[in-house]
PDB file of N, CA, C and O in Angstrom:
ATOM      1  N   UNK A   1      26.005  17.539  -6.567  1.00  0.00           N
ATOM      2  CA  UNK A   1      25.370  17.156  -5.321  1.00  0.00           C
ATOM      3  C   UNK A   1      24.012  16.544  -5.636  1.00  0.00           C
ATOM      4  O   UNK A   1      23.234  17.085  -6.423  1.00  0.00           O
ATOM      5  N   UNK A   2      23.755  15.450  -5.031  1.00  0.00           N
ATOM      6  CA  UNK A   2      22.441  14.757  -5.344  1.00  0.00           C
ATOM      7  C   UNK A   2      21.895  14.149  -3.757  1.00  0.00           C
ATOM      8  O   UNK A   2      22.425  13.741  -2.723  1.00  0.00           O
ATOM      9  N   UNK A   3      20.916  14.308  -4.132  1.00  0.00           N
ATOM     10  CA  UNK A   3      19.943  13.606  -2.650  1.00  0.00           C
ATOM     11  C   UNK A   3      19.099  12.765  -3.203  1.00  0.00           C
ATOM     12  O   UNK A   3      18.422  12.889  -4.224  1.00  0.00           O
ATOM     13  N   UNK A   4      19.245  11.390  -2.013  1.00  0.00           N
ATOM     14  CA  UNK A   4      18.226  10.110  -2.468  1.00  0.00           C
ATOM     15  C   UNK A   4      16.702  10.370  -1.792  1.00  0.00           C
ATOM     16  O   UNK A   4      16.842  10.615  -0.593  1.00  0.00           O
ATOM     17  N   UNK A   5      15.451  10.387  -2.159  1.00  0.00           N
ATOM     18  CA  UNK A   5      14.432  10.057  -1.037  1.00  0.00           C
ATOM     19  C   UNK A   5      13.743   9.408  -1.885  1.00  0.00           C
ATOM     20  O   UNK A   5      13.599   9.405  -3.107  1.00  0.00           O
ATOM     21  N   UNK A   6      13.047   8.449  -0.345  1.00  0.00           N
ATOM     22  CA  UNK A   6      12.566   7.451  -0.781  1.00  0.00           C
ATOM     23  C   UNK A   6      10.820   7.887  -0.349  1.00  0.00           C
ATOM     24  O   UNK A   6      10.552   8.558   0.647  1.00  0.00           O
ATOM     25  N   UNK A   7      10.140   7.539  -0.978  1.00  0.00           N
ATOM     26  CA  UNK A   7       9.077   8.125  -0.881  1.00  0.00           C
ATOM     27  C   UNK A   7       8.089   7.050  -0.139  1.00  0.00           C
ATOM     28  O   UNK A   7       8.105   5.967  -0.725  1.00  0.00           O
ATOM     29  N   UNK A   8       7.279   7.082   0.943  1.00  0.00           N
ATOM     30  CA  UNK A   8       6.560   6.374   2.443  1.00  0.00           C
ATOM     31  C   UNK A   8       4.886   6.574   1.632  1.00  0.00           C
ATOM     32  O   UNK A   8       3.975   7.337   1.952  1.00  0.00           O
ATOM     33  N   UNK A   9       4.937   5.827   0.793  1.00  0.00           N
ATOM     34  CA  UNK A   9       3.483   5.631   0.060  1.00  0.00           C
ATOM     35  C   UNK A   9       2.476   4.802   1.711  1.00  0.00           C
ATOM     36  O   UNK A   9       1.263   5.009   1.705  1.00  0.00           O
ATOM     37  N   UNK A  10       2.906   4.178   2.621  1.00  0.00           N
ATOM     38  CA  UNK A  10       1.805   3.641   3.506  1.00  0.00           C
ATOM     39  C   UNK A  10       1.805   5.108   4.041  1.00  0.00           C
ATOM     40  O   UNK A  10       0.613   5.402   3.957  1.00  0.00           O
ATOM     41  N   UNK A  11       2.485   6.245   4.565  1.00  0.00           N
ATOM     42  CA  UNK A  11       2.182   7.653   5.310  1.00  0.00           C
ATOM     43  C   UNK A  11       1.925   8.654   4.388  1.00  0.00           C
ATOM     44  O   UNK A  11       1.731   9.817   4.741  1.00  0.00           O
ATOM     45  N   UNK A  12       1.908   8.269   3.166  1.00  0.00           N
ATOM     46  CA  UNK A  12       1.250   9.571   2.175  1.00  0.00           C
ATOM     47  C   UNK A  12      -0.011   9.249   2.100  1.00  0.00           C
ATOM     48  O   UNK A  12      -0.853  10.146   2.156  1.00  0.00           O
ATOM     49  N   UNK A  13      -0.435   7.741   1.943  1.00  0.00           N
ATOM     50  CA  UNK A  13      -2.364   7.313   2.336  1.00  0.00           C
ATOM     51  C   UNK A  13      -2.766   7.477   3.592  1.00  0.00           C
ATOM     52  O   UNK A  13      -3.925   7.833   3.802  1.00  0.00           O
ATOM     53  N   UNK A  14      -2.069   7.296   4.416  1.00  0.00           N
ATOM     54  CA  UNK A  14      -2.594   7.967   5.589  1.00  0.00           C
ATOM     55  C   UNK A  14      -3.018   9.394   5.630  1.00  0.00           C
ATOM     56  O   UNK A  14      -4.075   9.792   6.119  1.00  0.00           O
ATOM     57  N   UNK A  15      -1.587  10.538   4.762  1.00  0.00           N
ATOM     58  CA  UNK A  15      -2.267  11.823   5.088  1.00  0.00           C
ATOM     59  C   UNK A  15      -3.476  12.163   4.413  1.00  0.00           C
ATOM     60  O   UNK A  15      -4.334  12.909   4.884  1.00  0.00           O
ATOM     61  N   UNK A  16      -3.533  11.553   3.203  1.00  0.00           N
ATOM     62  CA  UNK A  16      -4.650  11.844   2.175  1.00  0.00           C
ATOM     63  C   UNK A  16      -6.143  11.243   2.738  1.00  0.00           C
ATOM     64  O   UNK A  16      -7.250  11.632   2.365  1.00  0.00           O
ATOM     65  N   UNK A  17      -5.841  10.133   3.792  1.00  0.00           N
ATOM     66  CA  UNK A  17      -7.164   9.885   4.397  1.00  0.00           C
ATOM     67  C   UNK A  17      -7.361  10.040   5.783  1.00  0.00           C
ATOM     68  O   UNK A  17      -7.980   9.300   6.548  1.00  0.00           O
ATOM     69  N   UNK A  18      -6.540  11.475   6.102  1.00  0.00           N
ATOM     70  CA  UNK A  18      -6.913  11.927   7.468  1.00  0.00           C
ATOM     71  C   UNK A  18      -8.005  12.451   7.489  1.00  0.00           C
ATOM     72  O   UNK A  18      -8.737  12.686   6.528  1.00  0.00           O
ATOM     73  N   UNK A  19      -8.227  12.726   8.915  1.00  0.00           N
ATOM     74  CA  UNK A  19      -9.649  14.221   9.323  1.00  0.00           C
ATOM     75  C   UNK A  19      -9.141  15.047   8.781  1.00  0.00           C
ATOM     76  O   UNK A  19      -9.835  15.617   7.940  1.00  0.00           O
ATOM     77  N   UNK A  20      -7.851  15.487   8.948  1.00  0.00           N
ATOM     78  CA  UNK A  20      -7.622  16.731   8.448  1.00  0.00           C
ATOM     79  C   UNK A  20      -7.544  17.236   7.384  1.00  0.00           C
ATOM     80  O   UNK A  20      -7.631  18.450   7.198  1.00  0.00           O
ATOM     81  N   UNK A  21      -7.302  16.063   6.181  1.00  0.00           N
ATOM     82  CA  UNK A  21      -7.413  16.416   4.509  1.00  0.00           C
ATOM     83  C   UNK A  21      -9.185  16.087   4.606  1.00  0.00           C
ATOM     84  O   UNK A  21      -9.796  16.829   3.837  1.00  0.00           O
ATOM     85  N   UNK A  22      -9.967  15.265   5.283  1.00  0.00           N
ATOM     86  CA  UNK A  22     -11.193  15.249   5.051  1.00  0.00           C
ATOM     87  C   UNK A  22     -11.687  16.701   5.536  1.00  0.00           C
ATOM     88  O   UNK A  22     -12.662  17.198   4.972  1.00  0.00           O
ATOM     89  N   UNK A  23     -11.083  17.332   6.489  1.00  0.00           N
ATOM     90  CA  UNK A  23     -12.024  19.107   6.945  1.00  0.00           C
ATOM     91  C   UNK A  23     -11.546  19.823   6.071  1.00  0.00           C
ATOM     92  O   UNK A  23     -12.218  20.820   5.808  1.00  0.00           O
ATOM     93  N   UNK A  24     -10.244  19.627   5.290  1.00  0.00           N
ATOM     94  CA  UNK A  24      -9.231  21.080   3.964  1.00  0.00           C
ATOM     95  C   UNK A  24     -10.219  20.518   2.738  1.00  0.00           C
ATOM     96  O   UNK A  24      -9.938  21.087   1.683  1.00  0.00           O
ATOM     97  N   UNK A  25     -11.110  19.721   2.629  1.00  0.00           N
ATOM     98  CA  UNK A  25     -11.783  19.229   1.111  1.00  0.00           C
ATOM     99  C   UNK A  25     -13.232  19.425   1.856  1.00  0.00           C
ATOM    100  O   UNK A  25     -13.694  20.422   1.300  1.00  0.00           O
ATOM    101  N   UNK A  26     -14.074  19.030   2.722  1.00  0.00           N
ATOM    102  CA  UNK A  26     -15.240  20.090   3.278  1.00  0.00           C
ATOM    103  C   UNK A  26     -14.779  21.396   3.171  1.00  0.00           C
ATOM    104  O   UNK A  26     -15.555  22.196   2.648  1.00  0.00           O
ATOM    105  N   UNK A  27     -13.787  21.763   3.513  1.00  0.00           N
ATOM    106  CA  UNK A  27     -13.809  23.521   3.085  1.00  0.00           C
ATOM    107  C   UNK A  27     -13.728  24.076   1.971  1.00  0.00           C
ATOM    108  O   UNK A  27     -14.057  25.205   1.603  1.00  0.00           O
ATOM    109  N   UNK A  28     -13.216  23.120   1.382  1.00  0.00           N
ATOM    110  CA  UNK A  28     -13.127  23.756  -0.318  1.00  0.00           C
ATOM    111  C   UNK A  28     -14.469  23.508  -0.806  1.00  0.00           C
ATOM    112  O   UNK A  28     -15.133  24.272  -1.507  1.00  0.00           O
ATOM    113  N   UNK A  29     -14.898  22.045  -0.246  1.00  0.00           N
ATOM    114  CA  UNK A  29     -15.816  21.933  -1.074  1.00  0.00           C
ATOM    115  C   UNK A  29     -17.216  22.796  -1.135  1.00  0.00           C
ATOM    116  O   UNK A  29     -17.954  23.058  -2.084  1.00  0.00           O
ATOM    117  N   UNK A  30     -17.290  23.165   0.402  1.00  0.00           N
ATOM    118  CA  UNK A  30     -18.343  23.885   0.920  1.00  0.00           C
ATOM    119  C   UNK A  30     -17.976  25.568   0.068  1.00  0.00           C
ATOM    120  O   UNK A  30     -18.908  26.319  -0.220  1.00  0.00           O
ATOM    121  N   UNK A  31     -17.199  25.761  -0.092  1.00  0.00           N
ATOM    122  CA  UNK A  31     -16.423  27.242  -0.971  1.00  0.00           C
ATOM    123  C   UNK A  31     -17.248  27.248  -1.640  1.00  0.00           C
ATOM    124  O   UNK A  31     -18.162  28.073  -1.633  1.00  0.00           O
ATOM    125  N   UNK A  32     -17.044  25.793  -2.800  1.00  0.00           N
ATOM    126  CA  UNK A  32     -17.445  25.775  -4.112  1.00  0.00           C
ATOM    127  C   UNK A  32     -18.831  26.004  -4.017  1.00  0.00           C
ATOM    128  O   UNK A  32     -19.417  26.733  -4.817  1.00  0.00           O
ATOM    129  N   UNK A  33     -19.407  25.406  -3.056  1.00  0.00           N
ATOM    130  CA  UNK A  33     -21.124  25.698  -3.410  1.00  0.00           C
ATOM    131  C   UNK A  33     -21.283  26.741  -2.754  1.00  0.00           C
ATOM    132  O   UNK A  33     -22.363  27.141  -3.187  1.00  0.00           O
ATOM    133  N   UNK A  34     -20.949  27.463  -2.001  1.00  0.00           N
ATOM    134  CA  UNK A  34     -21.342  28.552  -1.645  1.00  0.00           C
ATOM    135  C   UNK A  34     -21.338  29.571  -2.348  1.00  0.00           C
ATOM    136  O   UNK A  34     -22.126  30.490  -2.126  1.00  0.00           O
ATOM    137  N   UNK A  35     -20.459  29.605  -3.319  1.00  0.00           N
ATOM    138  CA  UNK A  35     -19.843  30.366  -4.784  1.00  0.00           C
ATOM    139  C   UNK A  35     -20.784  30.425  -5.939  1.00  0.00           C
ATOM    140  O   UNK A  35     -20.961  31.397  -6.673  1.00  0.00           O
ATOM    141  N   UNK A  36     -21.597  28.791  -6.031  1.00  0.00           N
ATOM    142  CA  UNK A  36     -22.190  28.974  -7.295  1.00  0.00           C
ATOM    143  C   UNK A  36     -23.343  28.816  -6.956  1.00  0.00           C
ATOM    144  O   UNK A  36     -23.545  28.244  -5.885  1.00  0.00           O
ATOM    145  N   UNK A  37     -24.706  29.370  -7.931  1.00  0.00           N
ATOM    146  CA  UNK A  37     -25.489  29.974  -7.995  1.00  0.00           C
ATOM    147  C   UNK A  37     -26.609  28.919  -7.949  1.00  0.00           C
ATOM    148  O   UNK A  37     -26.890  28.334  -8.994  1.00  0.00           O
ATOM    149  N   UNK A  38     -27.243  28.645  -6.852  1.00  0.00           N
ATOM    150  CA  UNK A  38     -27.642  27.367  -6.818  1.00  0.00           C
ATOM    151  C   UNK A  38     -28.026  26.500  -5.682  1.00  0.00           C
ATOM    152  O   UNK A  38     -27.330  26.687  -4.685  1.00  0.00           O
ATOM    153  N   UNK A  39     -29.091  25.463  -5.549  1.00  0.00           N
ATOM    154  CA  UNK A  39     -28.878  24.988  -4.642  1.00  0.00           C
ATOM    155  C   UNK A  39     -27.811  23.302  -4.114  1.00  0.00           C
ATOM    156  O   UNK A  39     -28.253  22.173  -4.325  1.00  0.00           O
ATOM    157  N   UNK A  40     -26.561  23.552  -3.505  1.00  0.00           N
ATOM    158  CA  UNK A  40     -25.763  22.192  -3.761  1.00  0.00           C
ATOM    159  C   UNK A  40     -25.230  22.112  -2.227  1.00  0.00           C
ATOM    160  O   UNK A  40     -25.190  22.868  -1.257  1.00  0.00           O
ATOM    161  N   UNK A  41     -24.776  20.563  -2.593  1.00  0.00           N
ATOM    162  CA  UNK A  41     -24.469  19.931  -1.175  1.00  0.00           C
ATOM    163  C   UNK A  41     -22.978  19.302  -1.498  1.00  0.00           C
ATOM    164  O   UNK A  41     -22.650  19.111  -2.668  1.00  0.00           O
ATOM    165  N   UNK A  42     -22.216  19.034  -0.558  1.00  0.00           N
ATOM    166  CA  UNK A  42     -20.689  18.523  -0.381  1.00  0.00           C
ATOM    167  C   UNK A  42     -21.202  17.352   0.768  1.00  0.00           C
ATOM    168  O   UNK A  42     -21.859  17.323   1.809  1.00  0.00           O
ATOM    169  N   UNK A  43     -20.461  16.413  -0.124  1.00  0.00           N
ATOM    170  CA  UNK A  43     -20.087  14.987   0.987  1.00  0.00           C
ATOM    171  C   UNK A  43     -18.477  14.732   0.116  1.00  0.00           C
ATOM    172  O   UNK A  43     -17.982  14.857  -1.004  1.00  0.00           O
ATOM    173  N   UNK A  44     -18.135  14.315   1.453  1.00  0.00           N
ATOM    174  CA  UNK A  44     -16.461  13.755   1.679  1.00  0.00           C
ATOM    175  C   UNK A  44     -16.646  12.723   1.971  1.00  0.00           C
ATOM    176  O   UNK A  44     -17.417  12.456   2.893  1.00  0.00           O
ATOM    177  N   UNK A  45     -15.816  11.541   1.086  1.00  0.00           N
ATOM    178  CA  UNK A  45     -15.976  10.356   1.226  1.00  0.00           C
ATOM    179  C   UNK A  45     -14.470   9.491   0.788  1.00  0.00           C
ATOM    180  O   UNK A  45     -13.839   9.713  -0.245  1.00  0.00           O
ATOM    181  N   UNK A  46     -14.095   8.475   1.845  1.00  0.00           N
ATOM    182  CA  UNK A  46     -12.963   7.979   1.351  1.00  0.00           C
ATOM    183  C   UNK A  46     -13.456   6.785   0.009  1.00  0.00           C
ATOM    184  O   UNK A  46     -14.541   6.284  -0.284  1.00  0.00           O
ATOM    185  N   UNK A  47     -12.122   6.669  -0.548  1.00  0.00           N
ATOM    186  CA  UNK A  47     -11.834   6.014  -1.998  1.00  0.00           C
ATOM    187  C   UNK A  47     -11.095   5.377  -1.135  1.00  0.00           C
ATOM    188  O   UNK A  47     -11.091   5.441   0.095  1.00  0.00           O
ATOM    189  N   UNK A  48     -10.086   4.382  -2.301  1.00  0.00           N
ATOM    190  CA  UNK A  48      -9.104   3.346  -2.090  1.00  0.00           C
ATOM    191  C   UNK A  48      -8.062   3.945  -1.409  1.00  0.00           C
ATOM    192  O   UNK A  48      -7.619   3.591  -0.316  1.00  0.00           O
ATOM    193  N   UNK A  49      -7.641   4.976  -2.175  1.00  0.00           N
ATOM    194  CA  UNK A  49      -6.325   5.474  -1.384  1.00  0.00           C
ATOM    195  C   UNK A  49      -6.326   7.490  -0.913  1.00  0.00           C
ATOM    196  O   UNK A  49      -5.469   8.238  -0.442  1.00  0.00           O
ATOM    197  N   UNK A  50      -7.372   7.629  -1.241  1.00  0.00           N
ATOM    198  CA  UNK A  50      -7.618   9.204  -0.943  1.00  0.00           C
ATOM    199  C   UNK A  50      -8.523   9.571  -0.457  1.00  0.00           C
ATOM    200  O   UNK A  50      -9.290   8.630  -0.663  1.00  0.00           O
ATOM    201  N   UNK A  51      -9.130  10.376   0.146  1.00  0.00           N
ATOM    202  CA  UNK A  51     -10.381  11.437   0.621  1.00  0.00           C
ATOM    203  C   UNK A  51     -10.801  12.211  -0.795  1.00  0.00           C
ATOM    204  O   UNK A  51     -10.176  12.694  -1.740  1.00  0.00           O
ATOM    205  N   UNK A  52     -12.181  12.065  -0.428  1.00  0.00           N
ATOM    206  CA  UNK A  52     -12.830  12.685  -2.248  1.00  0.00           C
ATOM    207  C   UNK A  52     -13.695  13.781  -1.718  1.00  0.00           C
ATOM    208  O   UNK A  52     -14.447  13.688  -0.748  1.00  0.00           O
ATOM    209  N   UNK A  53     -13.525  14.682  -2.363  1.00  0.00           N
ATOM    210  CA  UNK A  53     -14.820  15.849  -1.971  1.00  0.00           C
ATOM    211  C   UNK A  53     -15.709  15.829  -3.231  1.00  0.00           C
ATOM    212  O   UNK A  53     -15.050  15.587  -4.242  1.00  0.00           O
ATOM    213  N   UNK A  54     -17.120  16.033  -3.461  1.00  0.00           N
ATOM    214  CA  UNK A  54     -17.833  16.006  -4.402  1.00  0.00           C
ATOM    215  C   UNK A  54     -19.077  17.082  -3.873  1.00  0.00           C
ATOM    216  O   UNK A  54     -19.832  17.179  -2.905  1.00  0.00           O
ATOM    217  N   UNK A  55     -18.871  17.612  -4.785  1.00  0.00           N
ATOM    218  CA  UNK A  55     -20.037  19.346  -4.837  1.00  0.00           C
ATOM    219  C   UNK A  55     -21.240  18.619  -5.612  1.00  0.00           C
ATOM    220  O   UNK A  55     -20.797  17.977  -6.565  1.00  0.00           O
ATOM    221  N   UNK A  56     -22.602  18.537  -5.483  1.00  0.00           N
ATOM    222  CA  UNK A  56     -23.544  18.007  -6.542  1.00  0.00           C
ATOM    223  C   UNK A  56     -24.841  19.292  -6.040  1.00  0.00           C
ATOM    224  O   UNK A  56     -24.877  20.262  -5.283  1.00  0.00           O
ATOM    225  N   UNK A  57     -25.519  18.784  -6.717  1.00  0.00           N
ATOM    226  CA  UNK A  57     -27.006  19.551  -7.029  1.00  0.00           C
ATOM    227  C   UNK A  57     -27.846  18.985  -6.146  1.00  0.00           C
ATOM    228  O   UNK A  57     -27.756  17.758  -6.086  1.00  0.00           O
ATOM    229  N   UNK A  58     -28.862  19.641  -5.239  1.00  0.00           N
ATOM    230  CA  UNK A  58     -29.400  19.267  -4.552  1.00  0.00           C
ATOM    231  C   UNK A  58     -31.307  19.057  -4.772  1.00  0.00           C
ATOM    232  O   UNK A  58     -32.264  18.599  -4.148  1.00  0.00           O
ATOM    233  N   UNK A  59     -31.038  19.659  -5.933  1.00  0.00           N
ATOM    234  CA  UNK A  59     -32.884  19.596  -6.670  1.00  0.00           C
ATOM    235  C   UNK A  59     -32.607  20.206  -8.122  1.00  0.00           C
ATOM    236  O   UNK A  59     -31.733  20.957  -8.556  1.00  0.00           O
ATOM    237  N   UNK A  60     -33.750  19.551  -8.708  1.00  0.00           N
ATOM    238  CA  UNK A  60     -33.314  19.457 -10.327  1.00  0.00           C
ATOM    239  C   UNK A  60     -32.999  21.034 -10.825  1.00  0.00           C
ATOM    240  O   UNK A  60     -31.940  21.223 -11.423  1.00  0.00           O
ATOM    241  N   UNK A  61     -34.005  22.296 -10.560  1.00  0.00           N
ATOM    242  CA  UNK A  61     -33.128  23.123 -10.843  1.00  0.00           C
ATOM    243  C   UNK A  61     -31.622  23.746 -10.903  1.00  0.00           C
ATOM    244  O   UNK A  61     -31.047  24.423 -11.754  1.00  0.00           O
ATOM    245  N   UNK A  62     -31.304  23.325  -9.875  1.00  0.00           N
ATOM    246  CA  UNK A  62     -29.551  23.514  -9.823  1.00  0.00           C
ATOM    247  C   UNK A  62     -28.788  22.350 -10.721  1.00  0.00           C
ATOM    248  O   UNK A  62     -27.628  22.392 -11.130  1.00  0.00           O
ATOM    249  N   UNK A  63     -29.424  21.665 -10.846  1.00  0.00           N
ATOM    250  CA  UNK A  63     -28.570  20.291 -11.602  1.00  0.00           C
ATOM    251  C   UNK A  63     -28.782  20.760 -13.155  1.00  0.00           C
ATOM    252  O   UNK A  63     -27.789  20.508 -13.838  1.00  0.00           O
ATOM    253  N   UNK A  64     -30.006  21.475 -13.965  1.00  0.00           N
ATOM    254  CA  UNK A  64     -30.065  21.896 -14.913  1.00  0.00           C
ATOM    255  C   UNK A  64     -28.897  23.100 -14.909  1.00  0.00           C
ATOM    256  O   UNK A  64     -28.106  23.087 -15.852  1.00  0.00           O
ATOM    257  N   UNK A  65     -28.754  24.162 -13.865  1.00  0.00           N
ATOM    258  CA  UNK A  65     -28.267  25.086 -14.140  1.00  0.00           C
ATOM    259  C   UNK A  65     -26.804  24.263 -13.990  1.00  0.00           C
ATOM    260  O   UNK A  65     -26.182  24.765 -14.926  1.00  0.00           O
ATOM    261  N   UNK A  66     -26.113  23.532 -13.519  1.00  0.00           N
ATOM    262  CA  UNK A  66     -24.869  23.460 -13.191  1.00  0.00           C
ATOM    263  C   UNK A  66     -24.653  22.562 -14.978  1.00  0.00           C
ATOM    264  O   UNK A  66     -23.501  22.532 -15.412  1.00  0.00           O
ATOM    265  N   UNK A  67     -25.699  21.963 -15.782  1.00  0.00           N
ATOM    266  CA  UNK A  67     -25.358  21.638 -17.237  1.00  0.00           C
ATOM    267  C   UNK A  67     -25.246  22.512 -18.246  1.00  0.00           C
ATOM    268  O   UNK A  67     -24.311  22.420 -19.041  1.00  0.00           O
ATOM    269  N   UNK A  68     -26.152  23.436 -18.338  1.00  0.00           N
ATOM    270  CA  UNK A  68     -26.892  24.160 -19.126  1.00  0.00           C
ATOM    271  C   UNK A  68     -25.421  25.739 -18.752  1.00  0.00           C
ATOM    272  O   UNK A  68     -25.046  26.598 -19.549  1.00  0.00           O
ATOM    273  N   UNK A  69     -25.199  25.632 -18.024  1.00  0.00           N
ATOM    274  CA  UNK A  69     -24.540  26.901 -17.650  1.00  0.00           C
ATOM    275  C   UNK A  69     -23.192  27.329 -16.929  1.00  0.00           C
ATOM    276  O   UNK A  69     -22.768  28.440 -16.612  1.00  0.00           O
ATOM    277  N   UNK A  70     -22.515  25.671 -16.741  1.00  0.00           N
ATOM    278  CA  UNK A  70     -21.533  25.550 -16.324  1.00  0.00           C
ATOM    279  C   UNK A  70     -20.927  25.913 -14.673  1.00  0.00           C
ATOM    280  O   UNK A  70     -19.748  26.053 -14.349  1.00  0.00           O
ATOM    281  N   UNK A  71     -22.196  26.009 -13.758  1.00  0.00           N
ATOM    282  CA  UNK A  71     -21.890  26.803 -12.315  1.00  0.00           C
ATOM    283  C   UNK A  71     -21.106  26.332 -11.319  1.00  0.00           C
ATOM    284  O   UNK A  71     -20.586  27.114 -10.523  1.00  0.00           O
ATOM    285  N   UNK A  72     -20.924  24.991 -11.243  1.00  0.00           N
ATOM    286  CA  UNK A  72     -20.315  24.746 -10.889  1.00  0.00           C
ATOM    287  C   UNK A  72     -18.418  24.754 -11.297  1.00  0.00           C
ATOM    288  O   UNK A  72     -17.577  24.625 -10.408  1.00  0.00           O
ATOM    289  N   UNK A  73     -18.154  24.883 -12.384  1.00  0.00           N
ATOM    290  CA  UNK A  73     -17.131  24.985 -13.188  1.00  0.00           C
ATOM    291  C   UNK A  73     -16.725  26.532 -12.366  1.00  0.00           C
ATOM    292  O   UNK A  73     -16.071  26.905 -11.392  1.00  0.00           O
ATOM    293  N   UNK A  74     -17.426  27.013 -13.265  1.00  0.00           N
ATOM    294  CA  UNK A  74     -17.016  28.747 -13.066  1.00  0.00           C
ATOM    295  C   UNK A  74     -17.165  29.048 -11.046  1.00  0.00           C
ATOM    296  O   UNK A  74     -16.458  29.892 -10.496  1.00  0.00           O
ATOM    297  N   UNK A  75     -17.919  28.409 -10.468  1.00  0.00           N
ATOM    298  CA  UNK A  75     -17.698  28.475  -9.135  1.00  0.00           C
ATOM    299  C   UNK A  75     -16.419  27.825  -8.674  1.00  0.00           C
ATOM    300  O   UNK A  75     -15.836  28.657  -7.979  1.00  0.00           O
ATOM    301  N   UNK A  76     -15.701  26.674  -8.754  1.00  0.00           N
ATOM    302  CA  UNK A  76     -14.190  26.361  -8.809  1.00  0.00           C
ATOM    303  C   UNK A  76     -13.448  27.425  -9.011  1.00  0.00           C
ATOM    304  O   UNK A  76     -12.782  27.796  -8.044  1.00  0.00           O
ATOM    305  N   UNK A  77     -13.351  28.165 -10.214  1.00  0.00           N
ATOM    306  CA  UNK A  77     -12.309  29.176 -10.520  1.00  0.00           C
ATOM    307  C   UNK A  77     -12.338  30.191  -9.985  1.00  0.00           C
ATOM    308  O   UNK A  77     -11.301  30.754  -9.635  1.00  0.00           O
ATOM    309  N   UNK A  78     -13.950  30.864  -9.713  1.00  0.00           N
ATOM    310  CA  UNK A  78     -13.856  31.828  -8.796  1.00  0.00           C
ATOM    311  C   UNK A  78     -13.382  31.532  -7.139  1.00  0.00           C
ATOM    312  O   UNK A  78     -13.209  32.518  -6.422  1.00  0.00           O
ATOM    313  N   UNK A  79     -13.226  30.459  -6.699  1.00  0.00           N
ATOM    314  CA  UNK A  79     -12.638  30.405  -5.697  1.00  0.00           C
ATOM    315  C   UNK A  79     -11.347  30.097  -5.499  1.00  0.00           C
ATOM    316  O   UNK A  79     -10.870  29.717  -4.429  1.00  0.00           O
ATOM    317  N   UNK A  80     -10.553  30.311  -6.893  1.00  0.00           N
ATOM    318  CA  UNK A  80      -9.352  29.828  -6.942  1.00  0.00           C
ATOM    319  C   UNK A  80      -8.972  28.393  -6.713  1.00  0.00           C
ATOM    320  O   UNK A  80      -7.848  28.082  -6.318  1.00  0.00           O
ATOM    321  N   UNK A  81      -9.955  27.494  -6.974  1.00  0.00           N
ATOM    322  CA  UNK A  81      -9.451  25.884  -7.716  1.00  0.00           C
ATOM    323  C   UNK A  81      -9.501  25.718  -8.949  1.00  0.00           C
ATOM    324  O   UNK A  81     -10.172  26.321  -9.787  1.00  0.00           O
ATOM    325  N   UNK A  82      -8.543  24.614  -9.097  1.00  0.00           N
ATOM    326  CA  UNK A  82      -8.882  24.137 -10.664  1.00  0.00           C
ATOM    327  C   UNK A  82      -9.204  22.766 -11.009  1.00  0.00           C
ATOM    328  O   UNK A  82      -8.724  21.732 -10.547  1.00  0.00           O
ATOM    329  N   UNK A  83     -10.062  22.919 -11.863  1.00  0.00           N
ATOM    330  CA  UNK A  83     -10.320  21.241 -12.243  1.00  0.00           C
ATOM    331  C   UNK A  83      -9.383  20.524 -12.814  1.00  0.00           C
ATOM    332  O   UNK A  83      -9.586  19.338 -13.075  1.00  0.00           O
TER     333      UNK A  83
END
């Protein structure tokens, strides 16, 4: 027994650049900094074909600690993402 599908690449970019994958990646992303030790900010921003979440440092101390010490890394895993 075999099944054909054909896969709707114009409605899979749509879901990836909904509100709603843009609020499920603010929530993760907001996780992540809330997790690590530090001061950081989340912006969601569309790409070519996806919604991007990006966790960064919001003043140079946290940007040292997220090199020097990996916090942001280890904040991912403790919230159960993976890079």
């Amino acid at each position: 027994m075999s099944a054909n599908f054909k896969l709707n690449l114009k409605g899979l970019n749509e879901l990836m650049k909904s509100p709603e994958m843009e609020a499920a990646l603010e929530e993760a992303g907001s996780a992540v900094a809330n997790a690590a030790d530090g001061n950081y900010g989340v912006r969601v921003h569309q790409a070519k074909w996806v919604a991007i979440a990006n966790v960064y440092p919001e003043d140079k101390k946290s940007a040292r600690k997220a090199l020097r010490k990996g916090t942001l890394t280890r904040a991912l895993s403790s919230v159960g993402l993976k890079m």
